[in-house]
Steps between C-alpha positions, in 0.01 A plus 500: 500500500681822395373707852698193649768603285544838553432475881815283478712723296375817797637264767863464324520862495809700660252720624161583477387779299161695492409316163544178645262619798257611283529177288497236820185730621292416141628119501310469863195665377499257233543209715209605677289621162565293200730200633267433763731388782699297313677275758756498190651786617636334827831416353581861475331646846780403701784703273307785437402529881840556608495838275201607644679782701662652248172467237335725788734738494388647148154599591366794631266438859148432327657283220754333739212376752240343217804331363594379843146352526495363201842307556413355881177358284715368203790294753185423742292307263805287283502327840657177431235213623747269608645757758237689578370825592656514863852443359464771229456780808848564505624588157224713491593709831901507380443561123220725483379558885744634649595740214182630443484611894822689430394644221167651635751631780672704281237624267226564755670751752198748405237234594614403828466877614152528413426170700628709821197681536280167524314450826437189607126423666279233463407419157573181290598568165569270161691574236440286214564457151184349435196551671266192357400208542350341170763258297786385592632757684589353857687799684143703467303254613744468832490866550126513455499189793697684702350854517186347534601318859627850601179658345281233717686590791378839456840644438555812261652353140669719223599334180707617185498345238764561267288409131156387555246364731211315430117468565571252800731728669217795461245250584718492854509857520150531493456218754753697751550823556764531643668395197664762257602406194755666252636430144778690367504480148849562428815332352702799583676384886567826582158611461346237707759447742485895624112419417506208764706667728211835541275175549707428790485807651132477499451137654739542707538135529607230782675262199491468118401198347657362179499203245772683319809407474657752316313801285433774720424341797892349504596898487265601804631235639874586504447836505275510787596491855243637657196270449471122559512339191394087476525332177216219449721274298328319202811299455795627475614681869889552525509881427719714665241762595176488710512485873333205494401177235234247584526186285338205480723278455791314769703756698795254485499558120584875518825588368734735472481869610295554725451373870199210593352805708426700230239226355138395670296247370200613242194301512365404190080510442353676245155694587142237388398789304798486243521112519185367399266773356148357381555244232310597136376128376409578181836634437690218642306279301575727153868398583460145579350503168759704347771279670360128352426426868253263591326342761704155468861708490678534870674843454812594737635861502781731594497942453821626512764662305630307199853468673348324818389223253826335529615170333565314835075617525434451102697168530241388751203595318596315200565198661108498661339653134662153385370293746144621587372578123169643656742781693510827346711817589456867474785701571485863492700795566711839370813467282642286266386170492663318247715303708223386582293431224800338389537242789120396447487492142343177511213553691424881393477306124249289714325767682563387793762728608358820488716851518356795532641895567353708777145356603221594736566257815137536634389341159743265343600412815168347561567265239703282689482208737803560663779715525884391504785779608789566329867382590737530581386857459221515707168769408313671823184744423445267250449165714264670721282647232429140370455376862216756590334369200523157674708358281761325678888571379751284530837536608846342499655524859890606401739715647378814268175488668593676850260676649218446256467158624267731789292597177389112403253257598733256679320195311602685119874437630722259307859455600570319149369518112355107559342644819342768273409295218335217703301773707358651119409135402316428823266845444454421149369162588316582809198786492467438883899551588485843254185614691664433780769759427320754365316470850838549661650779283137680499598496921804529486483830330226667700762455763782654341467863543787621727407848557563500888837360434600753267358805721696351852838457283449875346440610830771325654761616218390856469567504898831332416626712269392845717706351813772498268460814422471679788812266641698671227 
């Protein structure tokens, strides 16, 4: 592939001039536009990475921030399966972390004087990049979870959102209100930064909330040492900035850079309202229909981005498609999928391995009679939308799993690929068994919600971090 190429020839440079910026910073946007997320271009991440400092260098603040986005997204997501994403963390942090934090350092001297004149008080506020919760976007539909538990607790809530928000998130705001809600609008991050930081001065908030890892919310939160700042991670954590991380997944796997103090634990539930909206029959029988699915056909799912469909997970597929002939698949997620395509090619020219793009969960979802998760790369928002449809999802119990393990009915849990594939055979064959476990995942999930735990470990870390504080 001739972006390959050149990306290739940028890393053998002497040194790094402005063109070859420029040029790098069109080759990402590609990746992400017309290539798709071609996991192709993981032969070259790792030589290009180590340039990343001096690529920054060329651009001016806005420029030098949306390509600094852009990048974390482009080394994040060529995660190599068979490592995984908790090993990844710390090329990230030395390649493009850490620099970035310097960076902001020396280009937003201006910034971190306006923040002086924040006061803090008793507000919550979110900054976001997107506030919805329709498709596949996961990070809105956690920030819409958690400002609702706040909201219900009769706290006052600000959010920003940095592009959009959607009818659910105004839905909220007319359900609560105490809520504020705010979109910016803007791609210039000078505009919105000083435009977020006036915000501040009005909420005078307790703590700021992010999903972001970098964007603008990475500049507040070097820049700013006045305010609390938590980051909700939504996978990656191991940033440099933010007084505070909560992750969901094993403490013991955090790595380099910063201490085990600076993490909490972030409970994962996602609010009923986003998970399983009223279901539209008639339209979930259109794509049955549309699909060649019938009554007779036992139909087993997965919704994730194309690169979590891995071949360890594709290889397992294939070998129940040619087992069970009644078994069907749909697959279906963002990016490029043919990889994919590719490694089923015998039962896509079958129909019975179906791949589709970007779907509506709360309909095609309801086409299935179970669930399976991906591996090694495991999927999260996903897995419990399917689950508070009642349709059980099943899971293979390996070391990549961590803390999600708290997020599946214990039953769906298979230590090995037999285990797994003797546990689909059994529901296909037995009405009664797969009742059973849509009982179990129907009360499993009406269970789930975790509100109280998230609201005593805010409390408990905003406290934290204020002791600090006032220590110092």
């Amino acid at each position: 592939m001739e972006d390959i190429k050149t990306l290739t020839n940028i890393s053998k440079q002497s040194s790094i001039s402005t063109e070859n910026a420029q040029e790098t910073a069109h080759i990402i946007n590609r990746y992400f536009g017309e290539h798709k997320r071609d996991q192709a271009f993981r032969q070259i991440e790792g030589v290009i990475s180590v340039r990343f400092k001096e690529l920054l260098e060329q651009f001016d603040f806005n420029n030098g921030v949306i390509f600094s986005t852009s990048y974390y997204l482009f080394c994040y997501t060529l995660t190599d399966p068979t490592i995984g994403y908790q090993t990844v963390q710390n090329n990230i942090y030395s390649n493009v972390a850490v620099p970035f934090k310097k960076w902001v350092e020396n280009k937003g001297a201006l910034f971190t004087k306006l923040i002086n004149d924040i006061k803090e008080g008793d507000d919550y506020l979110f900054i976001c990049r997107r506030a919805v919760v329709s498709g596949n976007y996961a990070p809105g539909k956690s920030i819409y979870t958690y400002a609702e538990a706040l909201l219900a607790r009769g706290e006052n809530v600000w959010i920003v959102a940095l592009w959009e928000a959607d009818k659910g998130f105004k839905k909220l705001k007319k359900k609560y209100p105490k809520l504020r809600l705010t979109v910016l609008f803007t791609a210039e991050i000078e505009v919105s930064l000083v435009s977020v930081i006036e915000i501040l001065k009005l909420a005078e908030p307790k703590v700021i909330l992010t999903e972001t890892e970098f964007d603008l919310p990475g500049v507040l939160g070097i820049i700013n040492k006045k305010i609390p700042m938590f980051y909700l991670a939504q996978g990656y954590y191991n940033l440099p900035w933010y007084d505070l991380i909560g992750v969901n997944t094993n403490l013991s796997e955090i790595h380099q850079g910063r201490s085990e103090n600076d993490f909490f634990h972030l409970p994962i539930w996602v609010s009923q309202d986003i998970l399983a909206p009223e279901a539209d029959h008639d339209a979930i029988l259109r794509v049955k229909d549309e699909l060649g699915l019938n009554a007779q056909d036992f139909v087993i799912g997965s919704f994730a981005r194309m690169e979590k469909f891995t071949e360890p997970f594709l290889d397992f597929l294939s070998r129940i498609l040619a087992q069970e002939n009644t078994f069907k698949v749909i697959l279906a997620g963002p990016n490029n999928n043919k990889s994919v395509i590719e490694k089923l090619k015998r039962f896509v020219e079958e129909k019975r391995a179906i791949i589709l793009p970007s779907v509506d969960v709360n309909i095609v979802g309801h086409c299935l009679n179970i669930g399976l998760d991906t591996f090694p790369l495991h999927s999260g928002y996903a897995v419990l939308e399917l689950m508070a449809k009642g349709i059980p999802v099943l899971s293979k119990k390996d070391k990549f799993l961590g803390s999600l393990v708290d997020d599946r009915l214990p039953e769906t849990l298979k230590k090995t690929e037999d285990e797994l594939q003797i546990l689909i055979s059994n529901l296909m064959k037995d009405p009664e068994l797969l009742n059973e476990y849509r009982i179990k995942t129907n009360q499993f999930i009406a269970c789930h919600s975790k509100s109280d735990l998230f609201l005593e470990l805010l409390d408990q870390n905003i406290e934290k971090i204020q002791n600090l504080r006032m220590k110092t």
